[in-house]
TIDODO-404920 format. One record per residue (C-alpha): residue in one letter; x, y, z. Coordinates in steps of 0.02 Angstrom, whole numbers, plus 50000, padded with zeros to 5 digits. Example, Ala and Ser with C-alpha at 12.3 -4.5 7.8 and 13.67 -1.06 7.14 Angstrom:
<atoms>
a506154977550390/s506844994750357/
</atoms>
This chain:
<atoms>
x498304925249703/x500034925549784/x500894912949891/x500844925450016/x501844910150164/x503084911350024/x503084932650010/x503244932350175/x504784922250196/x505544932250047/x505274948450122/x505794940650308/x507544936050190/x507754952450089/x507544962250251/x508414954250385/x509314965850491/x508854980650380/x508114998550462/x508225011250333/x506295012750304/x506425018150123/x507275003550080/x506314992350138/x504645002150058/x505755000149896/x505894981649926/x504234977450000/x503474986149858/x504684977649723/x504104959549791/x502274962849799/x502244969449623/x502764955249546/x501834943849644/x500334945349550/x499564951049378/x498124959049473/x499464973049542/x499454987349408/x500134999749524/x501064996849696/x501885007049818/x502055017249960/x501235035650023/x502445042050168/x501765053150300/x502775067350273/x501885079350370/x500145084450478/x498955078050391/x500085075650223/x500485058950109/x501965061649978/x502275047349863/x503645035949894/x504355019249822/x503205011949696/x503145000649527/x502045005549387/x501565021949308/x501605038349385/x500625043549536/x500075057649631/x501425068449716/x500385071649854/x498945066549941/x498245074850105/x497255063250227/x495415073250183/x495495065050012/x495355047849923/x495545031049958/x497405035250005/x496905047250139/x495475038150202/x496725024050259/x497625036750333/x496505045550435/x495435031550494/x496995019050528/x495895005250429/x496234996050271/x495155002050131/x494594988350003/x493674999149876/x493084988149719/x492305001649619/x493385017349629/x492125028249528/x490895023449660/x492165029549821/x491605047849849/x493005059249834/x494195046449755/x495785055449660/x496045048049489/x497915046449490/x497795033749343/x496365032649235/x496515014749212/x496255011849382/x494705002849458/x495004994549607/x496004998549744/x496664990749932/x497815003650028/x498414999050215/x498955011050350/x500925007550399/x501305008450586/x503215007550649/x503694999950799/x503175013350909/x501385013350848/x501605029050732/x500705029550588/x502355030550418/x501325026950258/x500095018250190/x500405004250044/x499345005849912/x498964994649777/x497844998349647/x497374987549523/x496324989649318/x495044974449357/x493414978449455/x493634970149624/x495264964249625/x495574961849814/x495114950149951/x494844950550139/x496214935450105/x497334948850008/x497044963250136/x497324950450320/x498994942250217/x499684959950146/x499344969350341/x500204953250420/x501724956150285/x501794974650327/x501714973350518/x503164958550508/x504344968750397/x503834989450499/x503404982950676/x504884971750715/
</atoms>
């Protein structure tokens, strides 16, 4: 598990002062990748339109180019404004296989400073059950210190 007081004072470091919101997707995602062996795939789904993810900043192997909020894990964070902790993906109804190695998932919904939701963050991993309710409270209060300030 990561030394998430630690990720958090790295990220509070690396993005001090910054506001370009793809930047600091690129560097929140950067950080959290490499913070544990657990994260196969991490990154970002921007809300680029009604009802419309489009990938953004992420480490690993490819993912999908879109994703609207009626579908998958992705979406569901979306449209509900809840995290989604999903340790069997094959067991999620209407989950999108971006990766087949994929089979456990934790996505949170992104709000800015004005309350809107941006993106969700999205880290999926290939182990069954990968994520905590310690991983999902630590990652939203990372999230909310980097967008909401």
């Amino acid at each position: 598990m990561p030394d998430y007081a630690e990720l958090a004072t790295t990220l509070q470091s690396l993005t001090e002062g910054e506001d370009d919101v793809v930047a600091l997707m690129a560097t929140v995602t950067c950080e959290v990748h490499h913070s544990d062996a657990r994260f196969d795939w991490t990154g970002f789904y921007r809300v680029t339109g009604p009802e419309m993810l489009k990938i953004g900043p992420y480490q690993g192997g490819h993912g999908c180019l879109h994703i609207p909020f009626s579908r998958g894990v992705c979406g569901a964070a979306a449209r509900t404004g809840k995290v989604q902790r999903v340790a069997d993906v094959d067991a999620f109804p209407g989950h999108i296989a971006c990766a087949s190695s994929t089979r456990s998932e934790l996505v949170l919904p992104v709000w800015n400073t004005a309350g809107d939701l941006i993106a969700v963050f999205d880290i999926d991993s290939d182990q069954p059950d990968a994520f905590t309710t310690d991983d999902a409270d630590n990652l939203a209060r990372i999230l909310a210190d980097v967008f909401s300030r």
